[in-house]
Structure formats: structure tokens, C-alpha cells
C-alpha positions as CSV (number, residue, x, y, z in Angstrom):
1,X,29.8,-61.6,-78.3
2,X,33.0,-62.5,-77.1
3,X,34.1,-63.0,-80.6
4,X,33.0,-59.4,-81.7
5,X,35.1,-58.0,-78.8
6,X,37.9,-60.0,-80.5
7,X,38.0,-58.8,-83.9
8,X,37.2,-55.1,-82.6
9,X,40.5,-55.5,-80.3
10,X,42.3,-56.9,-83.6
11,X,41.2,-53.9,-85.9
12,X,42.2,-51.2,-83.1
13,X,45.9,-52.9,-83.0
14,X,46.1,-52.8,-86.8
15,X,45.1,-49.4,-86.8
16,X,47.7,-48.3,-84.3
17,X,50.7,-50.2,-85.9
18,X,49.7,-48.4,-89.3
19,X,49.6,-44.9,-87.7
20,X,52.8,-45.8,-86.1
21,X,54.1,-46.6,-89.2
22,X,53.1,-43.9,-90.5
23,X,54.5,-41.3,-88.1
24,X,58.0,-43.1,-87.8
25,X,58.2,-43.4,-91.4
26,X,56.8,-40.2,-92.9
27,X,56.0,-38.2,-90.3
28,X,59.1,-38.0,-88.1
29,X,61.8,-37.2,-91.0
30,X,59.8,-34.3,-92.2
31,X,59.7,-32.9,-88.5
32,X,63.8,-33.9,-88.6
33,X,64.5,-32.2,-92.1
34,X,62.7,-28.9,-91.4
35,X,64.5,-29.1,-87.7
36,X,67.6,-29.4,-89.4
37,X,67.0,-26.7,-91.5
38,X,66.3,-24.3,-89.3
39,X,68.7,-24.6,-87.2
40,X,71.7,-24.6,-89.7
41,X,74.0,-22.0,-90.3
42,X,74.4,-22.2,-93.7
43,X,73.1,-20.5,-96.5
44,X,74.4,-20.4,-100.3
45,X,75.2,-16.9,-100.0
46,X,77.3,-17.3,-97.1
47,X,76.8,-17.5,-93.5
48,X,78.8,-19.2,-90.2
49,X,81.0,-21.8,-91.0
50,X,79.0,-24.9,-91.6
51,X,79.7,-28.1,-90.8
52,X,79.5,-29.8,-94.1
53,X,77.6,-33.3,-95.0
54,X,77.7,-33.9,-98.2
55,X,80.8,-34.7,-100.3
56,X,80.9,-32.2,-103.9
57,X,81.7,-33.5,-107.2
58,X,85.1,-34.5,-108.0
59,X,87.4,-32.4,-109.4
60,X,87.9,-31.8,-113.4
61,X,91.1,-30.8,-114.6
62,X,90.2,-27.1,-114.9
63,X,87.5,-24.6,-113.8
64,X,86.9,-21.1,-114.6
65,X,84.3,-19.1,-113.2
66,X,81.1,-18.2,-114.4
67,X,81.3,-14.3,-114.2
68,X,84.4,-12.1,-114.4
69,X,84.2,-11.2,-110.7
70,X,84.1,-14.9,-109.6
71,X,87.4,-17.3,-108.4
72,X,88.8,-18.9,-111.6
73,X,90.7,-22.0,-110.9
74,X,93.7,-22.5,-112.8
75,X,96.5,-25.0,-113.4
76,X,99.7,-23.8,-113.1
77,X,101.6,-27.0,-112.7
78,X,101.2,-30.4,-113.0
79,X,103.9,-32.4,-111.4
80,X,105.2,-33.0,-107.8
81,X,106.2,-29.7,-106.2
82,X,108.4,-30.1,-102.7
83,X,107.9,-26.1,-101.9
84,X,106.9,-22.6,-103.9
85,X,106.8,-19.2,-103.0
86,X,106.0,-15.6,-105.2
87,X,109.2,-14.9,-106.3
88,X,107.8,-11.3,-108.1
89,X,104.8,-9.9,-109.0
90,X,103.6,-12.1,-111.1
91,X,105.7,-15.1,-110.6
92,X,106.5,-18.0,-108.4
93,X,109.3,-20.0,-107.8
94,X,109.1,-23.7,-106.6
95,X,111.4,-26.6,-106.1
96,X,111.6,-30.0,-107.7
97,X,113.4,-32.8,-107.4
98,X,114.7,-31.7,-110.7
99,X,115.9,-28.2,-109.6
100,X,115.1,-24.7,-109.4
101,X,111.9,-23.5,-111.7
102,X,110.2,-20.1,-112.4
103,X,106.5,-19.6,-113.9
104,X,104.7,-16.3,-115.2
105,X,101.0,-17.3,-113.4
106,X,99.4,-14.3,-115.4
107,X,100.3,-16.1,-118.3
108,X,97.8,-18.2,-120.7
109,X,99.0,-21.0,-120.1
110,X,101.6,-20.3,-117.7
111,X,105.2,-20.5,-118.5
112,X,108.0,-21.9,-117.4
113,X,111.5,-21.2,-117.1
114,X,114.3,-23.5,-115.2
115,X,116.9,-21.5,-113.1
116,X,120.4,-22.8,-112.5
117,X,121.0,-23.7,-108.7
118,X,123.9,-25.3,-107.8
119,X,122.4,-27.7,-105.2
120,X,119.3,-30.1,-105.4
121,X,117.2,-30.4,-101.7
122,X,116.5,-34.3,-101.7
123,X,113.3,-33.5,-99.0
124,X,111.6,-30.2,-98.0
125,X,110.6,-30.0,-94.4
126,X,109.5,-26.2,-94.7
127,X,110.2,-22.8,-96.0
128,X,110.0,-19.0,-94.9
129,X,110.6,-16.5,-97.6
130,X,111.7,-13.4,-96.1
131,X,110.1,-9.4,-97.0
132,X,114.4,-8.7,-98.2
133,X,114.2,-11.6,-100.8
134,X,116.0,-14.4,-99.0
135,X,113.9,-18.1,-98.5
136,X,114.7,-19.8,-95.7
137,X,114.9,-23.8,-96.2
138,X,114.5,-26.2,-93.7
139,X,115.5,-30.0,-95.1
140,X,116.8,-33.6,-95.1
141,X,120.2,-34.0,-97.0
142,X,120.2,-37.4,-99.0
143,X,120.8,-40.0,-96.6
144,X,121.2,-37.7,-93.5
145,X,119.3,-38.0,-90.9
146,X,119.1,-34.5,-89.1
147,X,118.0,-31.7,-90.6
148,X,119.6,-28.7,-91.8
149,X,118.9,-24.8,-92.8
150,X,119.8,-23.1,-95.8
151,X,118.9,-19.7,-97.4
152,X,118.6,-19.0,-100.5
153,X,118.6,-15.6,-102.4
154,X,115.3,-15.0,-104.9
155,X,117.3,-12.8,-107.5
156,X,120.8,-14.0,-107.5
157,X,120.3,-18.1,-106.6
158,X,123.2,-18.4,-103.9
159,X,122.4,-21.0,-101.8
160,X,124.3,-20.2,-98.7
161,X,124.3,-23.0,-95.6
162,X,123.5,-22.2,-91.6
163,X,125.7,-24.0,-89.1
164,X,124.8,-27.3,-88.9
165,X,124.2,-27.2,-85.2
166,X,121.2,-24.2,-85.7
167,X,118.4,-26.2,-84.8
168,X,115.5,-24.1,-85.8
169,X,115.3,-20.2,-87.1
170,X,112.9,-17.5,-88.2
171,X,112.9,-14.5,-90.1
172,X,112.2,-11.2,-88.4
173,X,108.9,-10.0,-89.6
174,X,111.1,-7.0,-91.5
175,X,113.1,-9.5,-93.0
176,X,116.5,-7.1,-91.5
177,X,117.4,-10.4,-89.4
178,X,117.6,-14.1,-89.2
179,X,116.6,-15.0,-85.3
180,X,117.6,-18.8,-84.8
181,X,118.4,-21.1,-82.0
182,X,121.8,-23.2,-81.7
183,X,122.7,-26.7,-79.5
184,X,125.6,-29.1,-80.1
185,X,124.5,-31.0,-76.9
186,X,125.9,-34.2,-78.3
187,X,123.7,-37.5,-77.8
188,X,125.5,-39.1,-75.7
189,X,127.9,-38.0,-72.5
190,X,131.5,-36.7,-73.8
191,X,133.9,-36.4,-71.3
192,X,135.7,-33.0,-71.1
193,X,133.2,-32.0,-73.5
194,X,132.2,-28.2,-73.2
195,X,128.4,-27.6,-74.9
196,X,126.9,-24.6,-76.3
197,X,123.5,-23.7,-76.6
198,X,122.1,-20.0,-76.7
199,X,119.5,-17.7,-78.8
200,X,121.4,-15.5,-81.3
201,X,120.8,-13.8,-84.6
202,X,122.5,-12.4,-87.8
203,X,121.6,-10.0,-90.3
204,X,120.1,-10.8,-93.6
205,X,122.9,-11.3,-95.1
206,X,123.6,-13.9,-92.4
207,X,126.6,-11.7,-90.9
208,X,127.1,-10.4,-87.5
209,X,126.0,-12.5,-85.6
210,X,125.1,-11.5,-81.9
211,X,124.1,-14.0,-79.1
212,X,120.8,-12.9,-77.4
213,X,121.0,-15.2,-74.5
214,X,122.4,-18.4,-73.3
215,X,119.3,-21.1,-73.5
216,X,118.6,-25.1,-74.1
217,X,116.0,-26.8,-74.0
218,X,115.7,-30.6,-74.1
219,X,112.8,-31.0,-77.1
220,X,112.6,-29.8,-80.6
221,X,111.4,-26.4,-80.8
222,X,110.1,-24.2,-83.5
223,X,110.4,-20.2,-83.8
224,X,107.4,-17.9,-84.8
225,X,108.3,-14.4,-85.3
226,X,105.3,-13.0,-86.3
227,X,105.4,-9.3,-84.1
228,X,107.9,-6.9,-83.7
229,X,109.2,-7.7,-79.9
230,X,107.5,-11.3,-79.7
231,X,108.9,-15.0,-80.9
232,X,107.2,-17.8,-80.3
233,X,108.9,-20.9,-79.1
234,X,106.2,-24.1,-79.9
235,X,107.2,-27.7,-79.9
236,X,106.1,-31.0,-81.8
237,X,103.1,-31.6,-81.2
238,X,101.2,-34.4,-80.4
239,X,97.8,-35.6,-79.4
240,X,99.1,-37.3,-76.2
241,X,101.2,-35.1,-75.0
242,X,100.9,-31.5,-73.1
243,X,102.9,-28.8,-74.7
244,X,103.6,-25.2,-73.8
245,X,103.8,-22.2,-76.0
246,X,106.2,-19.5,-74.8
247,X,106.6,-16.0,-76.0
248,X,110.3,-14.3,-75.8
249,X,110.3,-10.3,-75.1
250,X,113.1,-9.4,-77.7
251,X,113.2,-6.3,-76.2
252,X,113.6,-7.5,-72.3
253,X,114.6,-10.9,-72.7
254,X,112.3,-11.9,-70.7
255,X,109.9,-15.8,-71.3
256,X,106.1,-15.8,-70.5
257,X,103.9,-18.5,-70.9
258,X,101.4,-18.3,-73.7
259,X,99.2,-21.3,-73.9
260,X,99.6,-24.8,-73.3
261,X,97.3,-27.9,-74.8
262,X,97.4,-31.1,-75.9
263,X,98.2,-31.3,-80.0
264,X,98.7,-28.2,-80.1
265,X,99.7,-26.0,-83.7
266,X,99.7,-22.4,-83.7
267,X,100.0,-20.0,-86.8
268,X,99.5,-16.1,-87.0
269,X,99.0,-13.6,-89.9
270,X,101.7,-11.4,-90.4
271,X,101.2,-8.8,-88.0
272,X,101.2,-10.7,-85.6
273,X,97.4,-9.4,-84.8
274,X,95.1,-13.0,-85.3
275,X,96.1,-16.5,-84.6
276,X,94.8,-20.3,-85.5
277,X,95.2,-22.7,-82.3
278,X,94.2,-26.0,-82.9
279,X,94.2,-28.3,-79.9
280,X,92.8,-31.7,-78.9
281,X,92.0,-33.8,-75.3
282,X,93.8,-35.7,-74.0
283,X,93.3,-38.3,-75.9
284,X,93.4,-37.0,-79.4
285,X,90.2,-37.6,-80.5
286,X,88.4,-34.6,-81.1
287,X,90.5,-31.5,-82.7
288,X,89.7,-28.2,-81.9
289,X,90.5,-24.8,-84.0
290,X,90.0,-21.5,-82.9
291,X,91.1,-17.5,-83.8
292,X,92.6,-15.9,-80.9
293,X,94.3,-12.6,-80.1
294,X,97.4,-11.8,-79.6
295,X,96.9,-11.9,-75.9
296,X,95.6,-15.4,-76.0
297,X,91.8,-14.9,-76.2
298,X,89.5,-17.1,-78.1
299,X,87.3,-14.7,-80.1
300,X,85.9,-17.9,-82.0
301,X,85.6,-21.2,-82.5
302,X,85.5,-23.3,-85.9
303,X,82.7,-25.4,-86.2
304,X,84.2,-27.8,-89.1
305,X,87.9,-28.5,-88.2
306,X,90.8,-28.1,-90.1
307,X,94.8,-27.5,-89.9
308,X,96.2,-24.1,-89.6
309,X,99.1,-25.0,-92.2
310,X,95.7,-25.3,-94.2
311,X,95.2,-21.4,-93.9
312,X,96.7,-18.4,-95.1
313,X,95.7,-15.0,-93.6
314,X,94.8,-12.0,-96.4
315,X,97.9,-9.6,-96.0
316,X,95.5,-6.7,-96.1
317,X,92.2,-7.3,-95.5
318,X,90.6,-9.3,-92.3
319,X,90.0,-12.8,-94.5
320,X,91.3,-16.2,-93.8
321,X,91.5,-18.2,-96.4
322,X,90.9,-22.3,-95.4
323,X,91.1,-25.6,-97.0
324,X,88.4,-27.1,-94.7
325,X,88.0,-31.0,-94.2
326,X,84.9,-32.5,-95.8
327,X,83.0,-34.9,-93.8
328,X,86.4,-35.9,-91.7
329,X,85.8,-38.7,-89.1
330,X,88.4,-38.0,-86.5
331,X,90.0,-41.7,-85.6
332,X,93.1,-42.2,-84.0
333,X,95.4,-39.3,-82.3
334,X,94.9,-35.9,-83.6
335,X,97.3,-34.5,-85.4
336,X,99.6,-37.4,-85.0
337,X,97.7,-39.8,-87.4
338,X,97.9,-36.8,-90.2
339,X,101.8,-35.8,-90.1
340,X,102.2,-39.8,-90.1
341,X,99.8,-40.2,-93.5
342,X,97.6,-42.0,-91.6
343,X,94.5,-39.9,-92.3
344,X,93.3,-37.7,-95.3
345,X,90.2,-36.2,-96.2
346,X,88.5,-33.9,-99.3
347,X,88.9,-30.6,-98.5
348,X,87.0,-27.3,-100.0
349,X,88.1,-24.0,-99.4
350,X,86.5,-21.3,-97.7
351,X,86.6,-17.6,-97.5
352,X,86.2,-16.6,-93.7
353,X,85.6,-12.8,-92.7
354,X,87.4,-12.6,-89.4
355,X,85.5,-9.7,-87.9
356,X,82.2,-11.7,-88.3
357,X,82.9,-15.2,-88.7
358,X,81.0,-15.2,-91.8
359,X,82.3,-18.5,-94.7
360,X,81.7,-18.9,-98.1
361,X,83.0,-21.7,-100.4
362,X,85.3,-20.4,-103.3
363,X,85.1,-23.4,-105.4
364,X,83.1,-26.6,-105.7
365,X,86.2,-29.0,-106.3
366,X,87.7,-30.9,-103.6
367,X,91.3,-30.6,-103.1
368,X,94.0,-32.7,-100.4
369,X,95.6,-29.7,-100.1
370,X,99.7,-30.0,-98.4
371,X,100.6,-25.9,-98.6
372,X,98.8,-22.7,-99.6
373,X,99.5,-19.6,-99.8
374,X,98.5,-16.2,-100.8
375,X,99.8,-13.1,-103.7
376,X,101.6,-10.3,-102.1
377,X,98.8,-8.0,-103.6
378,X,96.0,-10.2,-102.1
379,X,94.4,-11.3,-105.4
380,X,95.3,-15.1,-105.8
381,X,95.4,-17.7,-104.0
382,X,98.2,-20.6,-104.7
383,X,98.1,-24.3,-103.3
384,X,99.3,-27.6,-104.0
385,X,96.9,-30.5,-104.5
386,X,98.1,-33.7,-103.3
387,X,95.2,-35.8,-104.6
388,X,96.2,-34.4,-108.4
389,X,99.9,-33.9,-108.0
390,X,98.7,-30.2,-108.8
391,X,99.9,-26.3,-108.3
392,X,97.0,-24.2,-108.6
393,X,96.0,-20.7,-108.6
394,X,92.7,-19.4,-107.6
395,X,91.8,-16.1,-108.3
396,X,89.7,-14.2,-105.5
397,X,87.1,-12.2,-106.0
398,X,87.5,-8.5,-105.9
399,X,85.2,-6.3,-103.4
400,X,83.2,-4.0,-105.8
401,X,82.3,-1.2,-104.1
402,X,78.4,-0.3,-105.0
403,X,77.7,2.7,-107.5
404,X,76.3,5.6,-105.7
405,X,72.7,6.5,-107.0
406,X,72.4,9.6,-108.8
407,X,69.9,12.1,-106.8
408,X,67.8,15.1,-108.2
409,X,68.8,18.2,-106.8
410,X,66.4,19.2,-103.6
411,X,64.2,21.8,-104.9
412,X,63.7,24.7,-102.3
413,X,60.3,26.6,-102.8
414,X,60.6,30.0,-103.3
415,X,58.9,32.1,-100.4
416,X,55.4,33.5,-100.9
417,X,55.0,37.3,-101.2
């Protein structure tokens, strides 16, 4: 008897572990797939901004869309590019080591013409072209160790150089001015030594110069100027460190706090109208971006992370254009380990409608994408692909407005007699 009740006890345990098996096996990552898929945002034809897991195929050397209203990929050039802007309708200028080039991108293939420029930039730190035709360069002289502004002129090449004590500068948003801040605060204590530092700006043709106001400030600074009456004074940021964002009133000469944050970036379209703050904790870890107002309001937060310099905004049209990171994991200091080549990831990039938050991927190659930037006219897109040594254009996809449907005519009965 006691035996019986043994083996019975024995085949009730077997048959337990088995449907335990069975659920934890079989059972449970069904129920976690359909979850999964039901609660995700994305679709293929679009939707939120998903949070992508799975890395795409590699890229090929050159991709061209399926249908004439899809993005065609295109290689413009292949060697290492330090900075490139459109330079005319159809063309763009860029910056080499070697000099001064200019390439036809509606061209097939593309071609390319050197320019004579007197000077050769050993490192490019960033450029601003202006609306008047005038790019302004920040860089590192060979063996110098401070950097310096010049500006160059699109049509003519004349290189002209700021005073070596203008510590940052920005364009006006007309292009009519050149706004710019000045210190020769020496490093060290100089007896009898009388310092300057003020806000001032000169014209375009970087004459006339007029001093706003007397100012210094003991950290690096940059200047946005993105809206008519409103700079933007960030500074470096850093993961570890707090930083305020303050706005100067051109018109009152007035400063007002904007925002402050740790690792904090800003970047606006060029109205002045949407912004891209990314921002971390304290710590670093976990970056943050989101589009705010011009008052400072988050309307919306970016599920899958990225960099705004990794963004263009349409000129035209309420897109924003991102190279998103693919499958980042976030170590180290935010965005510290990036600017110090510490951390890189595939990127895709996305279409994102900023009046509904909708995303859709333009192209299935992955990119390590280091600037990008849009056609005056809105129709291409132009970046340069670190992984590929790489400056590509990207056609985008024209809005096609739908065909109206031809009606009959309504037909009125006549009235009865």
C-alpha cells in the first residue's frame, strides 16, 4: 500500500515539473512576445519613436531607392572631410586637409572642383555659415593651443581673421551682423595690467564694430543666436557638472535664466521656434533628449536618445531630421565619454514630425554620423559618416499631395407638374 502511495507521489511530481517546463519554456515567451507587441510603438509605416533592438544590415557602398518618391542614398565623397556647407543651389563646399573643394551634388557622379584658398585650417572645431554668404570658422592653428575665428567669404575665398582674444561669436539670424564675445583676461596676475572683456558686434563685413555691454565670465561660453532679440550664452558641458543656459535681450540688455541641467546641449531650428535639450543626472548615466519651446517647455520627450549636433531641423516644414543611436548602452559620463571618443554607436536616421511626434526610418544603413545638415530648399539631406570616411547625400521624400476624385455632377430632379 505504502508503496503505491509512493509511486502515485512520484508520477504527480513528474507531472508538475513537466507542466512547469512547459509553461516557463513555451508558454511564458509567447505571453512575453505578444505583450511586447502590443505595447510597442512602432509600426513599419511609421509611428512614435521606437526604441530600437535590433541592429540593421551593414552598410553597402551605395543605395538607391526603390521608387522615385523614396530617399536615394548617394556618395558624394569619399575621403576625410573636417567641415561642408551648401555653398549654392546645387553645390557644397567642404574643407580638407588638402584645401578648399567644390562639388555639383546633382551631378552623376558628382563633380569636383578645388578652389584656391590661401590658408589651410590644420583642425575644425565648428562652423556657421551665414544667410549673406560668409562661414564662420572656429579652429586649432597648427601647434597652437587656443582656438581662433575666422570668416570666410563663399564667392570670393577671402579668408579674413577675428581678433585673437574673441572667444566665441555667432551670426545674427539675418546674417546683417557678427555678435561675438571678447576677454584678454590673461592666465595669470599681471601687475598694472588693465583687462577687457565686453559683448560687442560688427557688421558682416566685420566693420563697425560697437560694444553692447561690458561682461566676463570665468568659463567657456558658446553663443546661439537663433531669434531676432534672443542669444543664448551655454557652456561646456558635462555630465558632472551643473550648467546654466542664459538668454541676452538684444533689445534691453537685459540676462534671464533659461534652463540649467547637468550635460546639458541645446540646439534650435532657425527661427528660433523648437529646441533639442539633452540633459543627464547627476551622474551622467542616463541622457535625456527632449523638444521644447522657446519659453522652455518640454512638449516631448525622445524615447531612443541621441545628440542634438545629430539633428537638423527642416527650414520649412515642422520635421526634424535625426541620426538616432542603435542599441546604445549608456556607460560612463554622458556626454563626456562621446566628445572624448570614448563611446560610439550605429546610428539610423529618422524622419520625426514635430507637431505629432510621429518617426520613420529613411534608410536601412547604419551610419556614425559626426555632422549633418540639410538643402536650403529642404530636399536633401547631407552628412558625414565617420565609420566609412563618407559625405553623403540623402534625398527626402517629397509630400505628394493626393489627386482629388473626379465627381458626377449632382443631378437636380426637375419639379412635377
Amino acid at each position: 500500500m505504502k508503496k503505491n502511495i509512493i509511486i502515485a507521489i512520484i508520477i504527480i511530481i513528474i507531472i508538475a515539473i513537466l507542466a512547469a517546463a512547459f509553461y516557463w519554456f513555451y508558454l511564458k515567451p509567447v505571453t512575453q512576445i505578444k505583450e511586447e507587441v502590443a505595447t510597442s510603438d512602432f509600426s513599419p509605416s511609421g509611428g512614435v519613436l521606437p526604441t530600437i533592438t535590433a541592429s540593421p544590415p551593414s552598410l553597402p557602398l551605395e543605395v538607391t531607392g526603390p521608387a522615385a518618391n523614396q530617399p536615394t542614398l548617394k556618395i558624394l565623397v569619399n575621403k576625410e572631410i573636417m567641415a561642408f556647407w551648401q555653398s549654392a543651389t546645387s553645390s557644397l563646399q567642404y574643407l580638407t586637409k588638402e584645401g578648399l573643394f567644390e562639388i555639383n551634388y546633382l551631378n552623376s557622379p558628382p563633380t569636383e572642383e578645388k578652389k584656391e584658398l590661401n590658408v589651410n585650417f590644420f583642425k575644425i572645431l565648428s562652423i556657421q555659415p551665414s544667410l549673406k554668404g560668409k562661414v564662420l570658422i572656429k579652429y586649432l592653428a597648427e601647434g597652437a593651443t587656443k582656438p581662433a575665428y575666422s570668416v570666410l567669404d563663399i564667392n570670393t575665398r577671402e579668408v579674413k581673421n577675428l581678433d585673437l582674444y574673441i572667444k566665441s561669436a555667432t551670426w545674427s539670424p539675418d546674417g546683417e551682423a557678427l555678435f561675438y564675445y571678447y576677454s584678454d583676461s590673461p592666465l595669470y596676475y599681471q601687475e598694472n595690467f588693465k583687462e577687457s572683456s565686453y559683448l560687442a558686434q560688427l557688421d558682416k563685413n566685420l566693420a563697425n564694430r560697437k560694444i553692447i555691454m561690458d561682461f566676463k565670465t570665468a568659463s567657456d561660453i558658446e553663443l546661439l543666436w537663433p531669434a531676432v532679440n534672443t542669444i543664448y550664452l551655454t557652456q561646456k558641458p558635462s555630465g558632472l557638472v551643473e550648467t546654466t543656459v542664459l538668454t541676452f535681450d538684444v533689445k534691453n540688455k537685459i540676462f534671464i535664466p533659461f534652463v540649467s541641467g547637468y550635460g546639458l546641449v541645446l540646439k534650435w531650428d532657425d527661427k528660433g521656434q523648437y529646441g533639442l535639450l539633452f540633459t543627464t543626472p547627476a551622474d551622467g548615466s542616463k541622457p535625456k533628449l527632449q523638444l521644447i519651446n522657446k519659453d522652455g517647455y518640454v512638449l516631448s520627450d525622445f524615447p531612443a536618445a541621441t545628440l542634438p549636433e545629430k539633428c537638423v531641423f527642416a527650414h520649412s516644414k515642422p520635421l526634424l531630421y535625426c541620426s538616432i543611436f542603435v542599441n546604445p548602452v549608456f556607460s560612463g559620463v554622458w556626454p563626456d565619454a562621446y566628445y572624448m571618443g570614448a563611446a560610439s554607436f550605429n546610428e539610423m536616421i529618422y524622419e520625426i514630425n514635430l507637431e505629432t511626434m510621429e518617426a520613420k526610418p529613411l534608410n536601412d544603413n547604419v551610419f556614425e554620423v559626426s555632422d549633418i545638415k540639410i538643402s536650403n530648399d529642404d530636399r536633401f539631406l547631407f552628412f558625414f559618416d565617420e565609420k566609412n570616411q563618407t559625405l553623403f547625400s540623402l534625398s527626402l521624400p517629397e509630400v505628394v499631395e493626393p489627386t482629388p476624385i473626379p465627381t458626377s455632377p449632382t443631378l437636380t430632379p426637375s419639379p412635377t407638374r
